[in-house]
C-alpha positions in Angstrom: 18.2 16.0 160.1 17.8 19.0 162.1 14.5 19.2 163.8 13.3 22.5 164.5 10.1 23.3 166.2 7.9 26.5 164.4 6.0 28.4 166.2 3.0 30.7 164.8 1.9 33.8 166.2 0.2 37.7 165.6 3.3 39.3 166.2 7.0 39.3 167.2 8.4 42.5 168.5 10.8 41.0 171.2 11.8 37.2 170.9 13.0 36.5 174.0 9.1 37.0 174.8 9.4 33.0 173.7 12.3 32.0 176.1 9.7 30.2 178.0 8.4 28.1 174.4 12.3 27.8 173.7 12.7 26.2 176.9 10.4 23.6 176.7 11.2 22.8 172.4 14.8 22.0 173.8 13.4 20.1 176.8 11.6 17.8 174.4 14.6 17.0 172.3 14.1 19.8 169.5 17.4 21.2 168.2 15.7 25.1 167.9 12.7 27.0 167.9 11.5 29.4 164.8 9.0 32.0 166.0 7.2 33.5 163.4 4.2 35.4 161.8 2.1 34.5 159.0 3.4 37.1 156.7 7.2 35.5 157.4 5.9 32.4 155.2 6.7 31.9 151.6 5.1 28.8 150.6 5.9 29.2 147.1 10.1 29.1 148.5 8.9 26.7 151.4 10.8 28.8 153.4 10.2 30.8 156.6 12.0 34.0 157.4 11.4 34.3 161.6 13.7 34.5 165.0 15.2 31.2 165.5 16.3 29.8 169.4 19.4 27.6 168.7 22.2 26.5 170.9 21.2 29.4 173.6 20.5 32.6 171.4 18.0 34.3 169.2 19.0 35.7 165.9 16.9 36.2 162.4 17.4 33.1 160.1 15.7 32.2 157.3 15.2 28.5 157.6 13.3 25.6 155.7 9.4 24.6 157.2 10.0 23.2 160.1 8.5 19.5 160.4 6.1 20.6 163.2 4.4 23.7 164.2 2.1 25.1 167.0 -0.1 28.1 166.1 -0.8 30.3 169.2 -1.7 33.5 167.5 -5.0 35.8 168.0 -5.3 37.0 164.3 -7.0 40.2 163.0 -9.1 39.7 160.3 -6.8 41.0 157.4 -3.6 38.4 159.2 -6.3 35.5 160.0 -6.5 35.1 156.0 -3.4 35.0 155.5 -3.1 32.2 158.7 -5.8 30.2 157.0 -3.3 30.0 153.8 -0.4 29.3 155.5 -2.5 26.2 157.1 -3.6 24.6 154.5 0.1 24.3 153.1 0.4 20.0 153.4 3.9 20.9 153.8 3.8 22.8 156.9 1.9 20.6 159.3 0.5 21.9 162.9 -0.5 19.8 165.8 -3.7 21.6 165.7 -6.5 23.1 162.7 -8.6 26.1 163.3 -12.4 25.5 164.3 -13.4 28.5 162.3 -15.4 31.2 164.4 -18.3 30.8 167.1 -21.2 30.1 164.6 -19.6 27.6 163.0 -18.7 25.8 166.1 -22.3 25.5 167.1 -23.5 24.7 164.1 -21.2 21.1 164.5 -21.9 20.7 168.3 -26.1 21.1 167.2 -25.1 17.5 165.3 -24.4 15.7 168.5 -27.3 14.1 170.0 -25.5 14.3 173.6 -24.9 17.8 173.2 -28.5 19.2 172.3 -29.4 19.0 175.8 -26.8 21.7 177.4 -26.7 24.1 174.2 -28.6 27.3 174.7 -30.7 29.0 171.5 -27.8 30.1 169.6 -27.6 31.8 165.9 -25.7 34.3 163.5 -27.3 37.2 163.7 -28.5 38.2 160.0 -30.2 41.3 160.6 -31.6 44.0 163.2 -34.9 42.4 162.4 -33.7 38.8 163.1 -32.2 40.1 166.0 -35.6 41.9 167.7 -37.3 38.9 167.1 -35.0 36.5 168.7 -34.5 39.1 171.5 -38.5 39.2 171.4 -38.5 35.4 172.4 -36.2 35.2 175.0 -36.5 38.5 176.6 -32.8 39.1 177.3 -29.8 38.0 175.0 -26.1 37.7 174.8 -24.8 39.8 171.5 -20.9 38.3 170.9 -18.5 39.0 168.2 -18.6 35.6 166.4 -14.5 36.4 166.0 -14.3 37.5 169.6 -12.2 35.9 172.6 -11.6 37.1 175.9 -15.1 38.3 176.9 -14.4 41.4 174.5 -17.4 43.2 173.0 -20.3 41.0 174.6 -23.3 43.3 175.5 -26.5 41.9 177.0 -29.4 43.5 175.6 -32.9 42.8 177.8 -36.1 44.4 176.5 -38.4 45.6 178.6 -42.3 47.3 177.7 -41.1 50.7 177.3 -37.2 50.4 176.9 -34.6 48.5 176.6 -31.0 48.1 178.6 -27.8 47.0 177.4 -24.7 46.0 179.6 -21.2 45.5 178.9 -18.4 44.9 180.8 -16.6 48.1 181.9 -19.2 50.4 181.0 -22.1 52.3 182.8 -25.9 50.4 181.8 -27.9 51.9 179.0 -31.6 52.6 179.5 -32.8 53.5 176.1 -36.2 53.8 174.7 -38.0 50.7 172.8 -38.3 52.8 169.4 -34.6 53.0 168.7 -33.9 49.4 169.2 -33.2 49.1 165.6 -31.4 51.8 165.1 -29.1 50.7 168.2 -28.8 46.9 167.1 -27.9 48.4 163.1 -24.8 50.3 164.8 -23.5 47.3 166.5 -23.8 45.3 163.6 -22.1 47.5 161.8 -18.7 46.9 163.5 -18.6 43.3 162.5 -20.6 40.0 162.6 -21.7 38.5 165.9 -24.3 35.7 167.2 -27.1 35.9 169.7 -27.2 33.7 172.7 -30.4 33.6 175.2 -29.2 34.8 178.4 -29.3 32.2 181.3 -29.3 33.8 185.0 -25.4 32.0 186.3 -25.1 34.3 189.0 -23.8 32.9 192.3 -24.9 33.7 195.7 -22.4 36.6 196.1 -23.8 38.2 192.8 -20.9 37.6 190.4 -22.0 35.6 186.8 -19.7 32.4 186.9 -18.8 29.7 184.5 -16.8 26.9 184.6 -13.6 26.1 182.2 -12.9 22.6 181.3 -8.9 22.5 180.1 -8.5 19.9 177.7 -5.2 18.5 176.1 -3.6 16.3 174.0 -0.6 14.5 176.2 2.6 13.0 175.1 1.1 10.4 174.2 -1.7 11.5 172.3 -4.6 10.9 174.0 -7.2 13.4 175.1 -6.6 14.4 179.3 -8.8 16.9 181.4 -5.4 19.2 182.9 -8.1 20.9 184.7 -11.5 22.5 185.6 -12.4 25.5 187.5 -14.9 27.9 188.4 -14.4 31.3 186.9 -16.3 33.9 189.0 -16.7 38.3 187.3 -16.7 40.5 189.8 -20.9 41.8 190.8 -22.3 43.5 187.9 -20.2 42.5 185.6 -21.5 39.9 182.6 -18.6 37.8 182.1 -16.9 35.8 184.5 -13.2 36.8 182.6 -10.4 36.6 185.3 -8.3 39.2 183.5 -11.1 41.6 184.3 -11.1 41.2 187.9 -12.8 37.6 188.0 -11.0 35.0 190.0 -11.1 31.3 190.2 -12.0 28.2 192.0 -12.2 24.5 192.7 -15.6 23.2 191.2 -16.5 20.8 193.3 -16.4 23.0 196.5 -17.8 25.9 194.7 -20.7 23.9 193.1 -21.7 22.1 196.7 -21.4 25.8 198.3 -23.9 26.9 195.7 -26.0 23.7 195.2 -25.4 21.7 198.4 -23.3 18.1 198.1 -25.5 16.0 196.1 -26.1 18.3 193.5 -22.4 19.7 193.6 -21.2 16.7 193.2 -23.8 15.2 190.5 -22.8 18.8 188.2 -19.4 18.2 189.0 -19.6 14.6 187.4 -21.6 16.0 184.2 -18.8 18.6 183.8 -16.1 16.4 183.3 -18.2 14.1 181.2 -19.0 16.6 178.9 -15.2 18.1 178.7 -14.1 14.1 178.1 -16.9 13.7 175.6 -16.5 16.9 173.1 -12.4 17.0 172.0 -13.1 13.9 170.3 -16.6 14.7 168.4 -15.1 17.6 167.3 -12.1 16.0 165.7 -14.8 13.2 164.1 -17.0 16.1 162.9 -14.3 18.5 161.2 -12.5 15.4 160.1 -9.2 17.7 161.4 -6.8 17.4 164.2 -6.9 19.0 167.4 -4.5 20.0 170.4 -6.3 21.5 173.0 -9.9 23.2 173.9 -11.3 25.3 176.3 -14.5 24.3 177.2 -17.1 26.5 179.0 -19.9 25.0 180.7 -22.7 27.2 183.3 -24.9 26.5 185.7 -27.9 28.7 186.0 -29.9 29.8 189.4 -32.1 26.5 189.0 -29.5 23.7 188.7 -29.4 23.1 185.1 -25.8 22.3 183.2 -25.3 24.7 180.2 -22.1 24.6 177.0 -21.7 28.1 176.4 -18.9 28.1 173.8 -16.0 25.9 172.8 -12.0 27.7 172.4 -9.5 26.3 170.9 -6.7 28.7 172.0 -7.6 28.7 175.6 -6.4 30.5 178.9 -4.5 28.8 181.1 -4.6 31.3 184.5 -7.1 29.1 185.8 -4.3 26.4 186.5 -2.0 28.8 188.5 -5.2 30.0 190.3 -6.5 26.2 191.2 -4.1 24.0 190.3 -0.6 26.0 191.8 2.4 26.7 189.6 3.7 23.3 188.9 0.2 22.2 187.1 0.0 25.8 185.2 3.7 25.4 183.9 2.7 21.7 182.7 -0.5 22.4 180.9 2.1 25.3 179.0 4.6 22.5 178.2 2.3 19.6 177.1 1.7 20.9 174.0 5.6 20.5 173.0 4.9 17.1 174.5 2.5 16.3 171.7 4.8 18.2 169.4 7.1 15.8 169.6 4.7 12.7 169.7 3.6 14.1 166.3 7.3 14.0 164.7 7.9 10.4 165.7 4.9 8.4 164.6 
C-alpha cells in the first residue's frame, strides 16, 4: 500500500515552497507528499486533487485520502468552513483537531482548577456597552480578534477621566475624548468579533512588553515534550512582544533572574514549564480530541506574578532558531512527521 503523507494548508501558489515538508515525509519512511487546500477535497469522491512530492519531483495528481494528514493552514473565514468540513470527514484523519477560536479556548481552560489562578479576566465581547463596563473595571484592556494570530489587530484601550487612548502596534497613540467611546468601540466591532483581556503591566526593565512561549509537541513516540521555552521581548512602545515585528528572543531563565533576581527567576522559571507540561494534556481530556502541538504563552507582570495569556495551536517556531540554534529549530519543524508516522503504525 502506498503511504502518502497530506498536507493541509491556505494556499499553494509555488510547491516547491514544501521541499522542506517533502524532505522530512521521505525521511520518515513516507512514499510522497500531497500538498493541498481545503477546496482540493472532494469527500463525496474521497479524493484529493493537490501537488504531490514523489520519487524527487512535484507534479498535479489527483490521488486517494491519504492515511494521515497535518493541517498547517491560517484560514480566512469563508476557507476555515470549508477546513472544519473537510475535518470532520472520519475518513481523512489529522494528527491534530482545531481548538476553535480564543473564547472558546478560555472558556475550557476556566474548567481547570490549576489554571484559574494564572488566567486573567477574559470574555467575548457582546456589545459596546459590555465592553465600557468591563473597560470600566479594569481601567485598561486588551481588545483581540477572537480569530486573530500573530499579534494582528490587538489595540489596548485605557480610559482615563476626560479621554480615552488606544494603542496598536505600528500606529501613532489615539487620545480621544470619553464621549465617543461608544462610537469608537461600535466601529471596531464592526470588523469582526474579538474578546477583552485586562491589561497586566509585562514590561521589562528596558521598556519592551515580554512574554514567554512554551513550545509543546507530540514526539515520535507520542508523548507530550516541552521542545522549548523563551522570552519573547517587542521592541519599547510597542504592545506585543511578536518577533516578526521587531521583538527578539531569549533564554528564560537568564532573562527572568535579570528581571526578578535568582530565586525568583528561577522559582517562575519552574512554574513555566509546569504549566506548559500540565495544559497539552487537559486540553486533549477536555475537547475529548487529539492534539499535536501548542504554543503556550505565559507573562510575568512588574510585581512577580505568573500569567496564561492565550493557548495556539499552530505555533511559531522562530523562537527555536533564536534560543535553541538551527539544529533544535529544524527538529521542532520535523517532529511533527515524527508523530505522523507514529500515528500510521499503531
Amino acid at each position: 500500500m502506498t503511504k502518502i503523507l497530506g498536507i493541509m494548508t491556505h494556499r499553494v501558489s509555488r510547491p516547491q515552497a514544501f521541499n522542506r515538508q517533502a524532505k522530512s515525509a521521505i525521511a520518515e519512511k513516507f512514499d510522497g507528499l500531497l500538498v493541498y487546500t481545503p477546496k482540493d477535497v472532494s469527500i463525496k469522491r474521497r479524493a484529493i486533487s493537490g501537488s504531490l512530492y514523489r520519487n524527487g519531483s512535484w507534479a498535479r495528481a489527483t490521488v486517494p485520502f491519504p492515511k494521515m494528514n497535518l493541517d498547517i493552514g491560517f484560514y480566512t473565514p469563508a476557507d476555515m468552513h470549508r477546513a472544519t468540513i473537510v475535518k470532520k470527514s472520519s475518513r481523512l484523519p489529522f494528527t491534530a483537531y482545531g481548538l476553535g477560536n480564543k473564547c472558546r479556548i478560555q472558556s475550557h481552560l476556566v474548567q481547570s482548577a490549576y489554571l484559574k489562578p494564572y488566567l486573567l479576566p477574559t470574555e467575548q465581547v457582546k456589545s459596546a456597552e459590555a465592553f465600557i463596563a468591563f473597560l470600566k473595571k479594569h481601567e485598561s484592556v486588551m481588545l483581540k480578534p477572537i480569530n486573530g494570530w500573530g499579534g494582528r489587530g490587538i489595540i489596548r484601550v485605557t480610559l482615563h477621566k476626560e479621554h480615552f487612548t488606544v494603542q496598536r502596534d505600528g500606529k501613532k497613540n489615539q487620545q480621544l475624548p470619553r464621549s465617543g467611546l461608544g462610537g469608537y468601540i461600535r466601529g471596531v466591532l464592526g470588523t469582526g468579533r474579538h474578546l477583552m483581556q485586562k491589561w497586566i503591566d509585562i514590561r521589562g526593565s528596558r521598556g519592551g512588553v515580554f512574554d514567554i512561549r512554551a513550545l509543546v509537541q507530540k514526539n515520535g513516540n507520542g508523548q507530550w515534550q516541552t521542545s522549548g521555552m523563551a522570552v519573547r521581548e517587542g521592541k519599547r512602545g510597542k504592545i506585543t512582544s511578536n518577533i516578526k515585528s521587531g521583538g527578539n528572543a531569549f533564554g528564560v531563565v537568564q532573562y527572568l533572574t535579570k528581571e526578578f533576581g535568582a530565586e525568583k527567576g528561577e522559582k517562575l522559571t519552574e512554574m513555566v514549564a509546569e504549566v506548559a507540561e500540565y495544559i497539552p494534556s487537559f486540553l486533549e481530556k477536555s475537547y475529548k480530541s487529539r492534539l499535536s502541538e501548542l504554543g503556550i504563552d505565559l507573562a510575568v507582570d512588574t510585581s512577580g506574578k505568573l500569567w496564561l495569556i492565550e493557548v495556539n495551536i499552530k505555533p511559531g517556531k522562530t523562537i527555536m532558531k533564536r534560543v535553541y540554534g538551527h539544529k533544535a529549530w529544524e527538529q521542532s519543524l520535523h517532529i511533527g512527521f515524527q508523530y505522523a508516522r507514529q500515528l500510521l503504525e499503531k
